[in-house]
N, C-alpha and C positions, 0 to 999 in steps of 0.2 A: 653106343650112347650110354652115357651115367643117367640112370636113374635113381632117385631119393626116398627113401621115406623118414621122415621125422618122426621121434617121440618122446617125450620123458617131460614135457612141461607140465605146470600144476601152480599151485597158489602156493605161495611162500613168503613169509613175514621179510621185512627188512633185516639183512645180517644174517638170512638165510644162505642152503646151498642148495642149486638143482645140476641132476647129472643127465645131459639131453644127450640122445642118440641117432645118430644117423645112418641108416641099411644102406648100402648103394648096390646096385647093381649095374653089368655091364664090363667085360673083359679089359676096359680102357680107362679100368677105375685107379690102377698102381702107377700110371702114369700121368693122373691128374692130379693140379693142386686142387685140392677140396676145401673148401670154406662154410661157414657160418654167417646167415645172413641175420636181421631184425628189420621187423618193421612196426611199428609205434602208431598207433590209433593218428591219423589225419597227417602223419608222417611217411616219407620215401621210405621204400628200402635201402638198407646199407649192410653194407660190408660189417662183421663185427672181430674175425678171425680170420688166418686159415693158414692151410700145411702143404708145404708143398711134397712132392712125392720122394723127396729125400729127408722127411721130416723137419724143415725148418718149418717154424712157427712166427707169426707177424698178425700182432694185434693195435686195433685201435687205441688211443691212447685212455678214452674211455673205461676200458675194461680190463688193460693191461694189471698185473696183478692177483686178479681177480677172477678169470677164467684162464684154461687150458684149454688147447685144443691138441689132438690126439689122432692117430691114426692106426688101422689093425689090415691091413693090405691083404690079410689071407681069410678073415674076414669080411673081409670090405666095408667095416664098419668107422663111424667118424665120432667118437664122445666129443664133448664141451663141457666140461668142471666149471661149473659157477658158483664162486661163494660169494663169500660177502655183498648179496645183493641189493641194492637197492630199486626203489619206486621205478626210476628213470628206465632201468631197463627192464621195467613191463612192455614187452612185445609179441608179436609171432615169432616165433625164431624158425627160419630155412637152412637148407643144406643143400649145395650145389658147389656145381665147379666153380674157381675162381679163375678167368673172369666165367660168369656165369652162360650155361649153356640157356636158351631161352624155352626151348621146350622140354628140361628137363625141373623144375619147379612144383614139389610137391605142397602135400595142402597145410605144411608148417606145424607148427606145435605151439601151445598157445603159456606165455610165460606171464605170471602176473605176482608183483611182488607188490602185496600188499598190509598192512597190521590190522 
């Protein structure tokens, strides 16, 4: 089983960048796609990123541009490069498998882009 930990969110002006990190643990991590979730104050979760374990990347069109998402398989670590950020994506941001495992769901990182 993958498990998650998120970090690296923070308060960031508009047109800012944050560089979010995800730890994963669990031998069955070089063979999962990994992704990047958000969720937005009285908003779902959703999908924002992710990679699959040959490296292809698929972004919403949202954010296309604007984030990377990245993988380190012998780390087992997950980056997400965010620049040029805007308001809208003030959210939690998660790290899980895509599709997502339901009990592996950590307690998010909290991204707030404000002036």
């Amino acid at each position: 089983q993958v498990q998650t930990v998120e970090s690296g969110g923070g308060l960031v002006q508009p047109g800012g960048s944050l560089r979010l990190s995800c730890a994963a643990s669990g031998r069955i991590f070089s063979i999962k796609t990994m992704a990047w979730y958000r969720q937005a104050p009285g908003k779902q979760r959703e999908w924002v990123a992710y990679i699959t374990s040959g490296g292809r990347t698929t972004y919403v069109d949202s954010v296309k541009g604007r984030f990377t998402i990245s993988r380190d398989n012998a780390e087992r670590t997950v980056p997400l490069q965010m620049n040029s950020l805007k308001p809208e994506d003030t959210a939690v941001y998660y790290c899980n498998s895509f599709p997502p495992s339901p009990g592996s769901w950590g307690q998010g990182t909290q991204v707030t882009v404000s002036s």
